[in-house]
C-alpha positions as CSV (number, residue, x, y, z in Angstrom):
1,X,-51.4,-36.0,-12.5
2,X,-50.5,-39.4,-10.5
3,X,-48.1,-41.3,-11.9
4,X,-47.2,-38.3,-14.3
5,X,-43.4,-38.2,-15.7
6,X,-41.5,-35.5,-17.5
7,X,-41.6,-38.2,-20.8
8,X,-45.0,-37.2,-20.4
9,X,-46.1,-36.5,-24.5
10,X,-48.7,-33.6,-23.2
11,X,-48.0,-33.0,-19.2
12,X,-51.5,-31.9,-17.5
13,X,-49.6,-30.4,-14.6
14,X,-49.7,-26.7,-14.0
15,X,-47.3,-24.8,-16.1
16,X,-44.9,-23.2,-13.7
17,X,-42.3,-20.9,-15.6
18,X,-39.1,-20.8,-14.0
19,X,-35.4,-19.6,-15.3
20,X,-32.4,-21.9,-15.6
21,X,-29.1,-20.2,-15.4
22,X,-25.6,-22.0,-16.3
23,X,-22.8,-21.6,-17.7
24,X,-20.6,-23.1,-20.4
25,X,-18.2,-22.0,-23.3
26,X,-17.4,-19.4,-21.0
27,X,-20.8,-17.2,-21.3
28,X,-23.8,-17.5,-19.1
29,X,-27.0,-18.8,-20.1
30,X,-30.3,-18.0,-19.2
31,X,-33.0,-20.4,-20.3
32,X,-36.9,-20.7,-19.7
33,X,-38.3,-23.9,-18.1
34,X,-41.7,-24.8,-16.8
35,X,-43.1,-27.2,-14.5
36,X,-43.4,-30.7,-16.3
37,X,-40.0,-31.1,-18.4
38,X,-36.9,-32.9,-17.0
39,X,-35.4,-31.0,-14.4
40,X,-37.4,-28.2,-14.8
41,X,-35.6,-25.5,-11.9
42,X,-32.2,-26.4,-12.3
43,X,-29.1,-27.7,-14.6
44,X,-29.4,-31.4,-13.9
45,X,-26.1,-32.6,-12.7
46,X,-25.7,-35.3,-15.5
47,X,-26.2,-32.9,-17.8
48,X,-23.4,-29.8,-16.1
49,X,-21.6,-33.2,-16.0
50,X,-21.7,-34.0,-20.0
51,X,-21.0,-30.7,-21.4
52,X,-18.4,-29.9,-18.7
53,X,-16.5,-33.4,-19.4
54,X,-17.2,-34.3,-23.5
55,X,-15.5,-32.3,-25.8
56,X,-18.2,-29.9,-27.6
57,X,-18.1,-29.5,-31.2
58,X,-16.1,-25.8,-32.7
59,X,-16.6,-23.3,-34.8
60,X,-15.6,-25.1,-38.0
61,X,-18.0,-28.4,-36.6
62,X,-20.8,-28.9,-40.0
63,X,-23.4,-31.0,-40.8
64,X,-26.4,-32.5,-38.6
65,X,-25.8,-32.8,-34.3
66,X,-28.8,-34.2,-32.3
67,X,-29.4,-33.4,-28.6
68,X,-31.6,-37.0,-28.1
69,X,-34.4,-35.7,-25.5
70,X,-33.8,-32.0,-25.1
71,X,-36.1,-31.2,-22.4
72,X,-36.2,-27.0,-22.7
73,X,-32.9,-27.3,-24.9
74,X,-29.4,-26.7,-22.4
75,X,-27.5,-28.8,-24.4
76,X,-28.9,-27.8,-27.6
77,X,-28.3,-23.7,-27.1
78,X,-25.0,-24.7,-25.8
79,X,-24.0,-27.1,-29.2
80,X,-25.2,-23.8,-31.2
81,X,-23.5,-21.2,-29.4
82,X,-20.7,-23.6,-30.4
83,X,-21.1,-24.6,-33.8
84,X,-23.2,-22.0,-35.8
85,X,-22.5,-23.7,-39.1
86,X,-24.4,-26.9,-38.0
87,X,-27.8,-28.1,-37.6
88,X,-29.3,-29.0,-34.6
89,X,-31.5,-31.6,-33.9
90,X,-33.7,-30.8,-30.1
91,X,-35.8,-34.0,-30.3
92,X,-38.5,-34.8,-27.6
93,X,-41.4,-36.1,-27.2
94,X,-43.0,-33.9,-23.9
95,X,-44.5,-31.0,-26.0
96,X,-43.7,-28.1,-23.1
97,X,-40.3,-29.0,-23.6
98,X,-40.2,-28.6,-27.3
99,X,-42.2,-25.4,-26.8
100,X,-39.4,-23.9,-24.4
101,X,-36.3,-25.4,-26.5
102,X,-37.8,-23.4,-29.5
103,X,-38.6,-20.4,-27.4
104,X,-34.7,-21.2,-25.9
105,X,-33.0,-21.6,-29.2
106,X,-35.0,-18.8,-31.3
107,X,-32.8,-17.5,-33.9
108,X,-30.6,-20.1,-33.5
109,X,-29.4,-22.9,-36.1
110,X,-31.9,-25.7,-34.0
111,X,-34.6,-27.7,-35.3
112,X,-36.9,-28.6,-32.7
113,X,-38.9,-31.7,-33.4
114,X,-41.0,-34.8,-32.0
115,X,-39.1,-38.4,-32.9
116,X,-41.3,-38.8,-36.0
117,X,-40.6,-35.4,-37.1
118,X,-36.8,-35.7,-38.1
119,X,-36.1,-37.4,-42.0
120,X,-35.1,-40.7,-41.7
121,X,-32.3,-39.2,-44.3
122,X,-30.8,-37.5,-42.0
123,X,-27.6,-39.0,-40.5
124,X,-25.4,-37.5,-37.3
125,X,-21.8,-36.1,-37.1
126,X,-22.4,-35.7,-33.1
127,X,-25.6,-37.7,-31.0
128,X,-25.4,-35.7,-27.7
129,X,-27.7,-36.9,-24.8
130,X,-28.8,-38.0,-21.4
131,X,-30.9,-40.3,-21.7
132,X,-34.2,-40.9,-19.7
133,X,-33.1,-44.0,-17.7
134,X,-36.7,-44.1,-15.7
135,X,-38.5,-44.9,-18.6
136,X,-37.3,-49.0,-18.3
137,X,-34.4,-50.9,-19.5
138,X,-36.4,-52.3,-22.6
139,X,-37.4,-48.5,-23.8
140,X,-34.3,-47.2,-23.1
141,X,-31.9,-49.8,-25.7
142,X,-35.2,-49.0,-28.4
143,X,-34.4,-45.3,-28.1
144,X,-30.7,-46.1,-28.7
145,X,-31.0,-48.3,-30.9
146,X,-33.1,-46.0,-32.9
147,X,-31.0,-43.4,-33.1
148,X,-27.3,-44.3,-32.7
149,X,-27.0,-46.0,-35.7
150,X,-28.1,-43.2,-37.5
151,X,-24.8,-41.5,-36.3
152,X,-22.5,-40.8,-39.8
153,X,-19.4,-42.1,-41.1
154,X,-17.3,-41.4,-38.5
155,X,-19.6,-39.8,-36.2
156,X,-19.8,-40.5,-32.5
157,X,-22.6,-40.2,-29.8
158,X,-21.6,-38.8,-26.1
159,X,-24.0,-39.9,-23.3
160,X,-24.3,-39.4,-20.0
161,X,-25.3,-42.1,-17.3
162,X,-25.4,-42.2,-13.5
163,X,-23.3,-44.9,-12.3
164,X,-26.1,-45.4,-9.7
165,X,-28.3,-45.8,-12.7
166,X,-26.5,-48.5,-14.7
167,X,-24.2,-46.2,-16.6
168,X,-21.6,-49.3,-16.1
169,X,-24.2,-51.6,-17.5
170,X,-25.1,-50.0,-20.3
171,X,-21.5,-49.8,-21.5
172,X,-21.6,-53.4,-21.7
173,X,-24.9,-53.4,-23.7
174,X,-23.7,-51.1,-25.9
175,X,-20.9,-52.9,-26.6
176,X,-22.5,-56.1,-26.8
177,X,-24.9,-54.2,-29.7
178,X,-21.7,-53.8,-31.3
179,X,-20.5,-50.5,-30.8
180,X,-17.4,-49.2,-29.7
181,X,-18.5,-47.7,-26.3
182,X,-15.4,-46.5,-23.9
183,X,-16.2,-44.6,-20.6
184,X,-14.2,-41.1,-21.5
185,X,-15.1,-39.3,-17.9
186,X,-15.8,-39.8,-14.2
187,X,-17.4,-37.4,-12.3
188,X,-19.7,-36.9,-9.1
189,X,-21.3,-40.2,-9.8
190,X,-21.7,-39.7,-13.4
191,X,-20.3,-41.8,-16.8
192,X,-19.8,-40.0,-19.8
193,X,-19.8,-42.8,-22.7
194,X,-18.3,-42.1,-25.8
195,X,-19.9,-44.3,-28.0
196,X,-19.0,-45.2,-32.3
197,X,-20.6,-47.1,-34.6
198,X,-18.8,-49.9,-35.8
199,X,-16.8,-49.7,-38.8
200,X,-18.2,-52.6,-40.5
């Protein structure tokens, strides 16, 4: 389809299967992707780049963790394989990629869900994500400021920008919304943000 974008709700091109191998926590994953999610035939960089640089939760980690648009679920295997005694959160709205996160994730501790799908009573110890940047400026800062200040007391959100992308600038925004954004890592043209509510 023209004009056709991996934020697509219900992507009408062909469904290509394709297997994603990686590696992280020092084990080797192997995860199904299709034609029509985000970076469907490979790790994206931004995302190697986030779970190589951020810190990822432990063993002992508990409570709720969200990977914010999971595509077919890297970072969501990868935050269960490392904290089985959480929840996770694999929230998209492109159905294929909510079908292969769940197919990705089976038997895991991960709750795969559209944006409407997740109780609003449900808060974060960990937001983990990187962000669709092509969907515009103005829908980008609604999906954040939908979901980062649902993180919990003392929670904090880890994102991951190209600095060819704005990942500079959206530091600043972040901070002018009032949270406590800091850019913990550099590399190969990516910003990982560590980013905290505010305590007041």
């Amino acid at each position: 389809m023209a004009g056709e974008h991996y934020f697509s709700a219900d992507p009408a091109v062909a469904h290509e299967r394709h297997e994603v191998v990686f590696e992280a926590l020092g084990r080797e994953f192997r995860l199904a992707s299709a034609s029509g999610v985000f970076s469907w035939s490979r790790l994206d960089p931004g995302t190697a780049t986030l779970l190589a640089e951020a810190p990822l939760p432990d063993a002992g980690t508990e409570g709720a963790l969200l990977d914010l648009g999971c595509g077919y679920g890297p970072i969501a295997a990868v935050l269960a394989t490392a904290a089985p005694k959480a929840i996770v959160y694999a929230v998209d709205v492109n159905q294929r990629a909510l079908e292969l996160a769940r197919e990705n994730t089976v038997g895991k501790n991960v709750v795969t869900a559209e944006p409407d799908g997740v109780p609003e009573t449900v808060g974060f110890a960990q937001i983990w994500s990187n962000p669709p940047i092509r969907i515009g400026k103005p829908e980008l800062h609604a999906l954040l400021l939908r979901w980062l200040p649902r993180l919990a007391a003392g929670g904090v959100a880890w994102l991951v920008v190209g600095k060819n992308l704005g990942g500079d600038s959206l530091q600043r925004w972040l901070e002018e919304q009032g949270f406590a954004a800091e850019r913990y890592a550099s590399r190969k043209g990516f910003r990982v943000l560590r980013v905290e509510k505010p305590l007041s």
